[in-house]
C-alpha positions as CSV (number, residue, x, y, z in Angstrom):
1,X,-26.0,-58.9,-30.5
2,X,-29.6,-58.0,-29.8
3,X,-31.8,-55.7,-32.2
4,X,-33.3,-53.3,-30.9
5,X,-35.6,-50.6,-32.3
6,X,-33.2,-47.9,-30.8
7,X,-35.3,-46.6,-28.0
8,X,-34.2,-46.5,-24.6
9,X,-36.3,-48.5,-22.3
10,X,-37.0,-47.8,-18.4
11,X,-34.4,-50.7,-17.8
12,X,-31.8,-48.6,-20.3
13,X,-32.5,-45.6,-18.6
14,X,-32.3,-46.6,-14.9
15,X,-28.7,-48.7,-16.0
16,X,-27.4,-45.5,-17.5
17,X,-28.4,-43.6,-14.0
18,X,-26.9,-45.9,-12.0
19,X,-23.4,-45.8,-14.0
20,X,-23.8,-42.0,-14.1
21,X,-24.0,-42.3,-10.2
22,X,-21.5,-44.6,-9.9
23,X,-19.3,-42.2,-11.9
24,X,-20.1,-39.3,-10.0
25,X,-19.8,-40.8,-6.4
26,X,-16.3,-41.8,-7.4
27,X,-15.4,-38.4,-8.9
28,X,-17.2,-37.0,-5.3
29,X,-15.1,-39.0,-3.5
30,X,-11.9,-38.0,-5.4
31,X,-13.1,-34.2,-4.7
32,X,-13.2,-35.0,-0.7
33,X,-10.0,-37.1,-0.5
34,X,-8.0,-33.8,-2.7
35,X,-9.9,-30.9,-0.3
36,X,-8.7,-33.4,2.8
37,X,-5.0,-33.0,1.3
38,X,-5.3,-29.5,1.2
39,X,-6.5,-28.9,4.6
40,X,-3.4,-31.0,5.5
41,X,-1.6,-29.1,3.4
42,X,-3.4,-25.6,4.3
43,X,-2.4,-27.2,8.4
44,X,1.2,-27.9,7.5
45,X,2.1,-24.5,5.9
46,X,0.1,-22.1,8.2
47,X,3.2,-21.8,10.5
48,X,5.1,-21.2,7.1
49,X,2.5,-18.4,5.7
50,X,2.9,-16.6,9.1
51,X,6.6,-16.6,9.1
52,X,6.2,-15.0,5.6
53,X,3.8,-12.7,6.5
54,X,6.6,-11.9,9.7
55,X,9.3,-11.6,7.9
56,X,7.4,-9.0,5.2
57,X,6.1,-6.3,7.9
58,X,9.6,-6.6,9.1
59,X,10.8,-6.2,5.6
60,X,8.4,-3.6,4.7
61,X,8.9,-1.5,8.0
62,X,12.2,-1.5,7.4
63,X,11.8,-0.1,4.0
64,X,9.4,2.3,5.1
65,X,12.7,3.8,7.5
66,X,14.9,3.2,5.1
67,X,12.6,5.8,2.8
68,X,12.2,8.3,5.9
69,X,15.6,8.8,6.6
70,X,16.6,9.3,2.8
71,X,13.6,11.7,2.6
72,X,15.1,13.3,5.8
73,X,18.3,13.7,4.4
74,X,17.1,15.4,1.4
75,X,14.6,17.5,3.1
76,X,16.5,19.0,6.3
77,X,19.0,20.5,3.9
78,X,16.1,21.8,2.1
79,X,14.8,23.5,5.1
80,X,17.6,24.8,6.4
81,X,18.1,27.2,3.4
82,X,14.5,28.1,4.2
83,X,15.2,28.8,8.1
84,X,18.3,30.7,7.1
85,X,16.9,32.5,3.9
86,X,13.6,33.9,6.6
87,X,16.7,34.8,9.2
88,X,18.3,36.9,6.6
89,X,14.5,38.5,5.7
90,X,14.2,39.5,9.2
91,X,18.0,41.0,9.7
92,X,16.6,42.9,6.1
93,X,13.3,44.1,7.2
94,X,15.2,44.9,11.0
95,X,17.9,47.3,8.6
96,X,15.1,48.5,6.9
97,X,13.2,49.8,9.4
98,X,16.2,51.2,11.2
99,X,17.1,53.5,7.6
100,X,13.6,54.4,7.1
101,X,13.8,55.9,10.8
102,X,17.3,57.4,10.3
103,X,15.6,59.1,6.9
104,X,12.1,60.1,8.9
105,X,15.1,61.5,11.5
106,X,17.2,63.6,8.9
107,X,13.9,64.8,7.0
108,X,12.5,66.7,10.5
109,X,16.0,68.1,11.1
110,X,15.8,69.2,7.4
111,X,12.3,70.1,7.4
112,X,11.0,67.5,4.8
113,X,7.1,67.2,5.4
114,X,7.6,62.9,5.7
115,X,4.3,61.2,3.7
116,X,3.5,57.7,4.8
């Protein structure tokens, strides 16, 4: 074992560098060789990503029917009652009208001054 005064010299320094570089072209090299398996990976499972992506518009347009004609089926009944509730208003106001002329009718024979 060598004493030393426990400086680093140049030659210390430029041995650490080279191990640190050493070190990190491996670690680079590990990097490239893992993002090359994923693009192989990314290549293999495109086809599969697509299929998925496929079969979930299908599922979600058939969902989105699905909830159309339940909404359908709650809302037609819905506005039927309205349709036939503004039928029966209109046969009202139509036997309305016909009275209130039948009354404005009776009220000359009578003589009744009619206010409107």
């Amino acid at each position: 074992m060598k004493n030393t005064n426990s400086y680093a010299t140049k030659l210390d320094l430029k041995k650490l560098k080279q191990y640190v570089d050493k070190r990190f072209n491996g670690v680079d090299k590990r990097f490239n060789a893992v993002d090359k398996r994923f693009d192989l990976i990314d290549r293999k499972f495109s086809w599969f990503r697509s299929e998925i992506n496929d079969d979930l518009d299908l599922k979600f347009k058939d969902m989105m029917r699905l909830f159309e004609h339940k909404w359908q089926q709650k809302i037609d009944p819905i506005l039927r009652e309205i349709v036939h509730h503004r039928e029966k208003e209109i046969i009202h106001w139509h036997q309305y009208d016909r009275i209130q002329k039948m009354f404005q009718k009776i009220a000359q024979k009578v003589g009744v001054e009619i206010d409107d």
